[in-house]
Backbone as JSON Lines, residues from 0, in Angstrom:
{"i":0,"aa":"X","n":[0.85,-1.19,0.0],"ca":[0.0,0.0,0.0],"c":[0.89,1.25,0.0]}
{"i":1,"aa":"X","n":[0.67,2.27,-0.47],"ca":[1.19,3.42,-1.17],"c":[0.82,4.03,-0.19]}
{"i":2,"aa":"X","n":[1.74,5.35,0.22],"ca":[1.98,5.87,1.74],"c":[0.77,7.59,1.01]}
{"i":3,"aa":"X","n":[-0.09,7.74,1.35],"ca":[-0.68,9.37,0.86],"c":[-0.07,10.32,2.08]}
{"i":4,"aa":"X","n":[1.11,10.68,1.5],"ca":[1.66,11.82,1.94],"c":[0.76,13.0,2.26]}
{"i":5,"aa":"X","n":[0.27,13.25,1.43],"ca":[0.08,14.63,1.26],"c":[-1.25,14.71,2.31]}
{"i":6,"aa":"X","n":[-2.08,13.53,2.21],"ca":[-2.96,13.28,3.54],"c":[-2.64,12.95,4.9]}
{"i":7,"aa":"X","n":[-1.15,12.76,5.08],"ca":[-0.79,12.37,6.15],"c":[-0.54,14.01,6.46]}
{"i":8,"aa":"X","n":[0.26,14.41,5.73],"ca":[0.63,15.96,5.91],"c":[-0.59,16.55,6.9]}
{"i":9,"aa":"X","n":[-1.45,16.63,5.6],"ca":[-2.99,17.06,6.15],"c":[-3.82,17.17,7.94]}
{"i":10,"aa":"X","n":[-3.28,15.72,7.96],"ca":[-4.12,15.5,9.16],"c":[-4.09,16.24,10.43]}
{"i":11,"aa":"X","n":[-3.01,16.8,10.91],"ca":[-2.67,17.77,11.91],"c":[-1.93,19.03,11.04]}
{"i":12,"aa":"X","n":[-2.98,19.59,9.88],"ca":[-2.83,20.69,9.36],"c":[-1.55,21.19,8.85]}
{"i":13,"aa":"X","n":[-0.81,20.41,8.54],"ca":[0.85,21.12,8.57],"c":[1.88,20.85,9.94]}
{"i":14,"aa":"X","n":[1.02,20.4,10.8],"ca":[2.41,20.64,12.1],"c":[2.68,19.19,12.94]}
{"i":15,"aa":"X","n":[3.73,19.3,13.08],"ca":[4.26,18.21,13.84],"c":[3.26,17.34,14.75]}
{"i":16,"aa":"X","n":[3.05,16.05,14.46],"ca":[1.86,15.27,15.52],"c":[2.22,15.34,16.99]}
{"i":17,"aa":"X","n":[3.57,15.63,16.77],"ca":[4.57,15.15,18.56],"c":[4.83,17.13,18.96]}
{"i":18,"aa":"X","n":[5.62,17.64,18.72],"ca":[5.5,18.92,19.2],"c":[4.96,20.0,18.52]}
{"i":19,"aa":"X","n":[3.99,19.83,17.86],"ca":[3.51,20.98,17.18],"c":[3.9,21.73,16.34]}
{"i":20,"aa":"X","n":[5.29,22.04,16.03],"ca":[5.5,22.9,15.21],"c":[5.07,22.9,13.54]}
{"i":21,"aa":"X","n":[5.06,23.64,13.23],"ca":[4.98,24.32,11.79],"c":[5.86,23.47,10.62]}
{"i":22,"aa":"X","n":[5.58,22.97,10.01],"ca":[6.37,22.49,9.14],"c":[6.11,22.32,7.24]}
{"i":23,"aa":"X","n":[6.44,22.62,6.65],"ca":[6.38,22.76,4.9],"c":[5.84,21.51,4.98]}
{"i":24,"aa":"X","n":[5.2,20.76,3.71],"ca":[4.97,19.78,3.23],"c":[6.5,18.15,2.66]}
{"i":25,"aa":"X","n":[7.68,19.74,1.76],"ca":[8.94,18.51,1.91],"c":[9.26,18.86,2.95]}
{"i":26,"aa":"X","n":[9.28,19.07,4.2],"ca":[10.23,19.02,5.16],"c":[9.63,17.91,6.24]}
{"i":27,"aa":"X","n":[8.28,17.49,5.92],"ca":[7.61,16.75,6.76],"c":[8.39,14.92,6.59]}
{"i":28,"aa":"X","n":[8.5,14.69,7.72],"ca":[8.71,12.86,7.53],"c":[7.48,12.38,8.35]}
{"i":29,"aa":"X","n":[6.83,11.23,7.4],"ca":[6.28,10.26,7.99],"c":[6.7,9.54,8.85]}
{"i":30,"aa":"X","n":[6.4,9.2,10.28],"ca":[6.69,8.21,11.47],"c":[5.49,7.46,11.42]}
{"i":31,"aa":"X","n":[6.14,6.03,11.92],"ca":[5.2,5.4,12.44],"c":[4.94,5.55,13.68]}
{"i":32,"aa":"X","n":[3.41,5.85,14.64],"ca":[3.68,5.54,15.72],"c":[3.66,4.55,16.26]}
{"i":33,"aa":"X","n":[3.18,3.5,16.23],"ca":[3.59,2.24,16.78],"c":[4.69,1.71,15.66]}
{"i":34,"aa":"X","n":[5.68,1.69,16.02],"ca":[7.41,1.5,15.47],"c":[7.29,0.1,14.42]}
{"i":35,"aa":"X","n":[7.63,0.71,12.98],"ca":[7.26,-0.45,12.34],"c":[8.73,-1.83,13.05]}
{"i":36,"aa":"X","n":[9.97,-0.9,13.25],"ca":[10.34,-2.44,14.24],"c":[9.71,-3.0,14.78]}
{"i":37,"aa":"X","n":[8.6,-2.73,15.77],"ca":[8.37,-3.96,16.64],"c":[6.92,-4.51,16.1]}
{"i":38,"aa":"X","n":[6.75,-4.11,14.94],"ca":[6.01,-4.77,14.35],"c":[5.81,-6.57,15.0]}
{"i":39,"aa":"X","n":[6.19,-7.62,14.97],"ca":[6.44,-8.22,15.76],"c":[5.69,-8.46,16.74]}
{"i":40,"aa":"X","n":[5.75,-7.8,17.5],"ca":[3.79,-7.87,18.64],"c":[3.26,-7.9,18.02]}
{"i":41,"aa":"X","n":[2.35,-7.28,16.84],"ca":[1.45,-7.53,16.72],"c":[1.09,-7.59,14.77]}
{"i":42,"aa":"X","n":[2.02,-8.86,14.41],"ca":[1.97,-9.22,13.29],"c":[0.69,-8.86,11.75]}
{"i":43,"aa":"X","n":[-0.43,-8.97,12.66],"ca":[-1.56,-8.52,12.07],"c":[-2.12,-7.59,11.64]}
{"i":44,"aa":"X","n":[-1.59,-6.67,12.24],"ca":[-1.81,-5.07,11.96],"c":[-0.81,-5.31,10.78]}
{"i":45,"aa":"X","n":[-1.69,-4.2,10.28],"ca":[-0.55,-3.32,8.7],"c":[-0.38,-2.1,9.27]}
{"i":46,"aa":"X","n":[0.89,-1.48,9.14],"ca":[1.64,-0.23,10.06],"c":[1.23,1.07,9.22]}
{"i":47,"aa":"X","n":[1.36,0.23,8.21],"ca":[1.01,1.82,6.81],"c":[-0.47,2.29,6.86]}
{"i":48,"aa":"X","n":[-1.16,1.91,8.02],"ca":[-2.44,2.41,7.93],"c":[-2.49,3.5,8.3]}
{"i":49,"aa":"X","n":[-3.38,4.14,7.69],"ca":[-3.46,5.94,7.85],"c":[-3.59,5.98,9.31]}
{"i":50,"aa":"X","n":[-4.34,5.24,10.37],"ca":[-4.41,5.77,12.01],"c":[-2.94,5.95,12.44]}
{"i":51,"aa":"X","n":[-1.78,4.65,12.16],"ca":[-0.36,4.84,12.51],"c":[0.32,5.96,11.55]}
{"i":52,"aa":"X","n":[0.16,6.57,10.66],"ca":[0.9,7.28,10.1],"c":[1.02,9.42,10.65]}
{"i":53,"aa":"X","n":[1.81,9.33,10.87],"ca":[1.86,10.32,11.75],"c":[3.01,11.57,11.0]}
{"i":54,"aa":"X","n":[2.4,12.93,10.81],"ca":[3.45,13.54,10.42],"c":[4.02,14.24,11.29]}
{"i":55,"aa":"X","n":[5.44,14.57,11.06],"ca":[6.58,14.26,11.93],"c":[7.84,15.55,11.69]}
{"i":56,"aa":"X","n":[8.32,16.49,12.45],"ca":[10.01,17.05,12.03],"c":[10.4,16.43,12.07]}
{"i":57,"aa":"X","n":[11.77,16.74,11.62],"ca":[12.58,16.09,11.81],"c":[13.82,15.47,13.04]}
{"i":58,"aa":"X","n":[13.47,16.49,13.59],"ca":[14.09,16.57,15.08],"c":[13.35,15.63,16.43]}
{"i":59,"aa":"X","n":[11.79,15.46,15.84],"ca":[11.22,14.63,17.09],"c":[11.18,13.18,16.3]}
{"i":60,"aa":"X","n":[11.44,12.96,14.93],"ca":[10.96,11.71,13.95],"c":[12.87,11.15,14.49]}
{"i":61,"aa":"X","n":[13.66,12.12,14.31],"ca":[14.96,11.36,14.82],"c":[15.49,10.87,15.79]}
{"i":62,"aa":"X","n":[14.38,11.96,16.84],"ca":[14.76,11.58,18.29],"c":[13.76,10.09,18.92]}
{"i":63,"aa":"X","n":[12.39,10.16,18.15],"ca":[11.93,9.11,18.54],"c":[12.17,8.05,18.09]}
{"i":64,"aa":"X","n":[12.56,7.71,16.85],"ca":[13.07,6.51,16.49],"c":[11.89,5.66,16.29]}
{"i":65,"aa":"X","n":[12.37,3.9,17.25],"ca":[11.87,3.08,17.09],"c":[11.12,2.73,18.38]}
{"i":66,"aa":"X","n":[11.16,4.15,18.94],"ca":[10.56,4.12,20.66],"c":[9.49,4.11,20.08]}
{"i":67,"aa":"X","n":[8.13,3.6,21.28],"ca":[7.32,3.44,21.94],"c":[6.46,4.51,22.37]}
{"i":68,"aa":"X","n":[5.63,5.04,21.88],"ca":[5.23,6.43,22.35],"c":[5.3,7.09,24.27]}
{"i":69,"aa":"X","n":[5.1,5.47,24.48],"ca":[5.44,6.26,26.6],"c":[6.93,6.34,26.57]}
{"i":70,"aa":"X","n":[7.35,5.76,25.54],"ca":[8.93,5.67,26.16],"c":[9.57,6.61,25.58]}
{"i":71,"aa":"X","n":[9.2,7.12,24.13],"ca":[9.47,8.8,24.0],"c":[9.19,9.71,24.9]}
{"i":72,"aa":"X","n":[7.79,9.8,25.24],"ca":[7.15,10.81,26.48],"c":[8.23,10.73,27.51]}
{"i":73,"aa":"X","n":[8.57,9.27,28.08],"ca":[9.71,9.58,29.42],"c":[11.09,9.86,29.03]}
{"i":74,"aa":"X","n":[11.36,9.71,27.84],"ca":[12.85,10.22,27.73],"c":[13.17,11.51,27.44]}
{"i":75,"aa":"X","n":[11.5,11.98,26.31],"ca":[11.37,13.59,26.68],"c":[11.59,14.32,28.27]}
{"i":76,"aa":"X","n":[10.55,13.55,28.56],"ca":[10.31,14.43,30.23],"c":[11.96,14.33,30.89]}
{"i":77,"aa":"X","n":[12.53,13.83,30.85],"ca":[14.11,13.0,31.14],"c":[14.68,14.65,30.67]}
{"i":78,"aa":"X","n":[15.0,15.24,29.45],"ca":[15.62,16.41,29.23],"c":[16.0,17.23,29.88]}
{"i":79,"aa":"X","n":[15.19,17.95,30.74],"ca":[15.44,19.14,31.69],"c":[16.7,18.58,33.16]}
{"i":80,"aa":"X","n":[16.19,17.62,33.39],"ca":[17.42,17.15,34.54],"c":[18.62,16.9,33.56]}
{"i":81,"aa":"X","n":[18.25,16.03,33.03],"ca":[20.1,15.5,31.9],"c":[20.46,17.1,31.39]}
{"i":82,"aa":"X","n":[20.03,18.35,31.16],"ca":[20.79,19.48,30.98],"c":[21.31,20.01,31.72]}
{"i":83,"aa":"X","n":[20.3,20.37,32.95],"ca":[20.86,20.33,34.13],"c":[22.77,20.19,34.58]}
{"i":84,"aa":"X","n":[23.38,19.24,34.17],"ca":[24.56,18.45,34.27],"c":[25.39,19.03,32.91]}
{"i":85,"aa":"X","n":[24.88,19.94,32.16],"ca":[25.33,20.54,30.83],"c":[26.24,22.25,31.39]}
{"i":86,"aa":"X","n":[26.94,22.32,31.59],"ca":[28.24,23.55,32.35],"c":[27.05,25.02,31.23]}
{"i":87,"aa":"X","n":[26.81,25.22,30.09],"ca":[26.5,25.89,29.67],"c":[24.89,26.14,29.76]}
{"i":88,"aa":"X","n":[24.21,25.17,29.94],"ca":[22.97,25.4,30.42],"c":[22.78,26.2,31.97]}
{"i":89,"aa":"X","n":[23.76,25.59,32.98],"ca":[23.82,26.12,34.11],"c":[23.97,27.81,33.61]}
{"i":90,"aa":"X","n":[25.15,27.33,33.34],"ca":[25.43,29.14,33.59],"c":[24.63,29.94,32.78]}
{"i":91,"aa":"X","n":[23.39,29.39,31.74],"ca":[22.63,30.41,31.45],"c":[21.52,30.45,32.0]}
{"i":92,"aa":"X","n":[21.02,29.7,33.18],"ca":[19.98,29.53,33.87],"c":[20.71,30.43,35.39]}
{"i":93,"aa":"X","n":[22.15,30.66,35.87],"ca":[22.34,31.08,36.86],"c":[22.47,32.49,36.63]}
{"i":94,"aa":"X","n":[22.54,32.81,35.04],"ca":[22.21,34.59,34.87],"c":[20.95,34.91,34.25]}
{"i":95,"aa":"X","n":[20.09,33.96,34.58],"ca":[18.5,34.5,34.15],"c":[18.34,34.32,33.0]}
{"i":96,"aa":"X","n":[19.14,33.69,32.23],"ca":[18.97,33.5,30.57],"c":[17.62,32.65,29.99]}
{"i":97,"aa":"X","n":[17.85,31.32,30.37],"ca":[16.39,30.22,30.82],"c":[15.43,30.13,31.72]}
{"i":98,"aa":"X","n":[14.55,29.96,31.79],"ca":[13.5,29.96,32.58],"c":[12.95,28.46,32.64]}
{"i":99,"aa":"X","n":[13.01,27.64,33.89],"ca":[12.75,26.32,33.47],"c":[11.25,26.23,34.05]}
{"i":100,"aa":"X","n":[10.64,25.77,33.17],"ca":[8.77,24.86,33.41],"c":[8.85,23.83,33.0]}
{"i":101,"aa":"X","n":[9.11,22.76,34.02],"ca":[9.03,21.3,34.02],"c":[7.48,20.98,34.03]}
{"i":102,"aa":"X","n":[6.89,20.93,32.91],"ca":[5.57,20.08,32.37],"c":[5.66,18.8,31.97]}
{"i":103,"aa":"X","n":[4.7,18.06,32.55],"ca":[4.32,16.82,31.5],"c":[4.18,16.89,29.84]}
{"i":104,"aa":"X","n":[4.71,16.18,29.54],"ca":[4.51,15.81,28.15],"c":[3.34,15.85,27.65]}
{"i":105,"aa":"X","n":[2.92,16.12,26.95],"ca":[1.84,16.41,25.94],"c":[2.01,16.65,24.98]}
{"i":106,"aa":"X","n":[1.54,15.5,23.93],"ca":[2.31,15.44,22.39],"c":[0.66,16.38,21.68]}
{"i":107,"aa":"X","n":[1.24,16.98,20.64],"ca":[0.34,17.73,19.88],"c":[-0.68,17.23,19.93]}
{"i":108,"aa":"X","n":[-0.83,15.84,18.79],"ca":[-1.91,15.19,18.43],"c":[-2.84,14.72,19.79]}
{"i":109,"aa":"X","n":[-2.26,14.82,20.78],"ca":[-3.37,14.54,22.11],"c":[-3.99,15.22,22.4]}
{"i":110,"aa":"X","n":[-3.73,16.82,21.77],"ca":[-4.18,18.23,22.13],"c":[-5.29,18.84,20.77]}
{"i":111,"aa":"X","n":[-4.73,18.15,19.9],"ca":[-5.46,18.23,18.56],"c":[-6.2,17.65,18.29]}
{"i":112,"aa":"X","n":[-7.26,17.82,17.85],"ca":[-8.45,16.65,16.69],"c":[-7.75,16.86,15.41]}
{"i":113,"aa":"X","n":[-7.69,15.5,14.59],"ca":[-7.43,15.15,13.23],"c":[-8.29,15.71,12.14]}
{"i":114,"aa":"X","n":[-8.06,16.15,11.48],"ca":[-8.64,16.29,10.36],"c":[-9.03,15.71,9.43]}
């Protein structure tokens, strides 16, 4: 089955399913969300179905990989401490540069209705 881009695009209007942002049509990548690796659980499903097809930057489609959508959410939420331990983050958080709001995760599409 043939991937409809341009409807996947569509479905969350242009913007990232995972953080929202804004994104062109070529700059968009298709993700699967349930990881066509582990396909495997659950043999029966077809992954290319429009419910799993999810449009994606490139920055959250690289960072999530072949994760698991909770297990993206906790390695997101994970960020703010692991910078923490970053010499240049400190020192721009100890002259007022950053402002930290440790929120729960909340991926776009949980916040969005599909189109």
């Amino acid at each position: 089955m043939k991937i409809d881009r341009q409807a996947v695009y569509k479905k969350y209007n242009g913007r990232c399913a995972y953080c929202g942002k804004n994104m062109t049509f070529k700059r968009m990548q298709v993700d699967h969300l349930h990881p066509q690796c582990l396909k495997h659980y659950q043999p029966d499903l077809d992954n290319n179905r429009f419910e799993n097809l999810m449009p994606s930057c490139a920055k959250c489609n690289n960072y999530k990989g072949g994760m698991r959508l909770e297990l993206f959410r906790s390695e997101l939420q994970k960020q703010v401490s692991r910078l923490r331990n970053d010499a240049r983050f400190d020192r721009a958080l100890r002259f007022g540069q950053i402002d930290i709001e440790e929120t729960p995760i909340v991926f776009y599409f949980e916040k969005a209705k599909a189109t």
